[in-house]
C-alpha positions in Angstrom: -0.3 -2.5 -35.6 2.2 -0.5 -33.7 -0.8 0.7 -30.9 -1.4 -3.4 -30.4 2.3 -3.6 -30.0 2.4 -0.9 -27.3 -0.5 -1.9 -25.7 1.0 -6.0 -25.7 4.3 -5.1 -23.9 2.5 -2.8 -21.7 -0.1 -5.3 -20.5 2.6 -8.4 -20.4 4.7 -5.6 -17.9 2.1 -4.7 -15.8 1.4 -8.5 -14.9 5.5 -9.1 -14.9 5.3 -6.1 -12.2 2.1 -6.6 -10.1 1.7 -10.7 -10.3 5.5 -12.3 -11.2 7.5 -10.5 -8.8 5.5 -10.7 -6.0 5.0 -14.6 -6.6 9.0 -15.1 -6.7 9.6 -12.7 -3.7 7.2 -15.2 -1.8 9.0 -18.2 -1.5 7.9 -20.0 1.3 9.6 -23.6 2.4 7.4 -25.0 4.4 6.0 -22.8 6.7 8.9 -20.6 6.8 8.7 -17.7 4.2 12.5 -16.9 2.5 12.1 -13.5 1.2 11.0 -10.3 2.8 8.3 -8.3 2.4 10.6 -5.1 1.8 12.1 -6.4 -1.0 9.4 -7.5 -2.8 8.1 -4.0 -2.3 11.1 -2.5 -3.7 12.2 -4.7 -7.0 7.9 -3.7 -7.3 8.5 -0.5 -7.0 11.8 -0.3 -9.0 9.5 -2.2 -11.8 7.1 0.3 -11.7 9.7 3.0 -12.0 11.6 1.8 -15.2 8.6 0.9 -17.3 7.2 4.7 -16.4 10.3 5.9 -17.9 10.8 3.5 -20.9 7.2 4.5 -21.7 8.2 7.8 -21.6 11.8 7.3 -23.7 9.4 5.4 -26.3 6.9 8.4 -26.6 10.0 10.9 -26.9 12.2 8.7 -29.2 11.4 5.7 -31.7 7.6 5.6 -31.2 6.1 7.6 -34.8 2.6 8.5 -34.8 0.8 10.8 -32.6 -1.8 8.4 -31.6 0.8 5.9 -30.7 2.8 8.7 -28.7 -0.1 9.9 -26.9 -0.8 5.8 -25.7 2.8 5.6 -24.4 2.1 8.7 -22.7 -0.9 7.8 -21.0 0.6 3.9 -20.2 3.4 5.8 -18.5 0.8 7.4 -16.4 -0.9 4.7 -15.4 2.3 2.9 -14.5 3.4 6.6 -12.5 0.2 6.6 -10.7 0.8 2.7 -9.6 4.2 3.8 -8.7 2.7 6.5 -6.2 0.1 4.3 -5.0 3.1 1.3 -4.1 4.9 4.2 -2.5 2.0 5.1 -0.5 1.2 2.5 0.5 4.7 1.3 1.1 5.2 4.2 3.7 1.7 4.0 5.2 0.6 7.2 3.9 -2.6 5.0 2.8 -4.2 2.6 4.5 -7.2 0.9 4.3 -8.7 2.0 7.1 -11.7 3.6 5.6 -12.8 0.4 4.0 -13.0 -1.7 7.4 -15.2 0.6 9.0 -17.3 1.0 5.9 -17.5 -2.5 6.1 -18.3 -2.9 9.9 -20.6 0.1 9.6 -22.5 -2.4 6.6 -22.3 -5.0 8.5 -24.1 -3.6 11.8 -26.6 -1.7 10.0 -28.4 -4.8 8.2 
C-alpha cells in the first residue's frame, strides 16, 4: 500500500512539474504572451529540485521498508536526471541538433 502511495504522489508531481507549470507560465492574452520563458524554466526547474530532495528526505526519514526506500530512491533519480536534463537544456549544453539532420538526412535519402 505504501509503494502505491509513493508511486501516486510521485506521478501526480511529475505532471504538476512537467504539464501544470508550464501551462500557467503560458498565459497568453490574445496574441500577446504574459509570462516569460525564463521563468517558467526556473519555477520547472526549482520543481524538479524539491521533489528530488523530498524523495530523498522520505527514503532517509519516515519511509519503512526497504522496498519502499529503494523506490523513493530511484523516483528521486529519475526526478535528478530530469533536473539535469532541464538544466541542460536550459543553458544550451543540449540541443537538438542531431535530430534535425537525422531527420533531413531521412528525408533526402527516400
Amino acid at each position: 500500500m505504501q509503494r502505491f502511495l509513493v508511486h501516486c504522489a510521485n506521478g501526480f508531481l511529475l505532471i504538476v512539474v512537467l504539464i501544470g507549470i508550464p501551462a500557467i507560465t503560458s498565459v497568453r492574452f490574445g496574441g500577446w504572451r504574459l509570462s516569460s520563458t525564463p521563468r517558467a524554466q526556473l519555477l520547472t526547474f526549482w520543481g524538479l529540485a524539491l521533489v528530488a530532495v523530498a524523495n530523498g528526505i522520505a527514503a532517509l526519514g519516515p519511509v519503512k521498508g526497504r522496498k519502499e526506500r529503494a523506490l523513493c530512491w530511484k523516483w528521486a533519480a529519475g526526478f535528478g536526471f530530469l533536473l539535469l536534463a532541464e538544466y541542460s537544456l536550459a543553458h544550451d549544453y543540449f540541443d537538438f541538433e542531431w535530430l534535425r539532420q537525422a531527420l533531413e538526412w531521412v528525408q533526402r535519402r527516400f
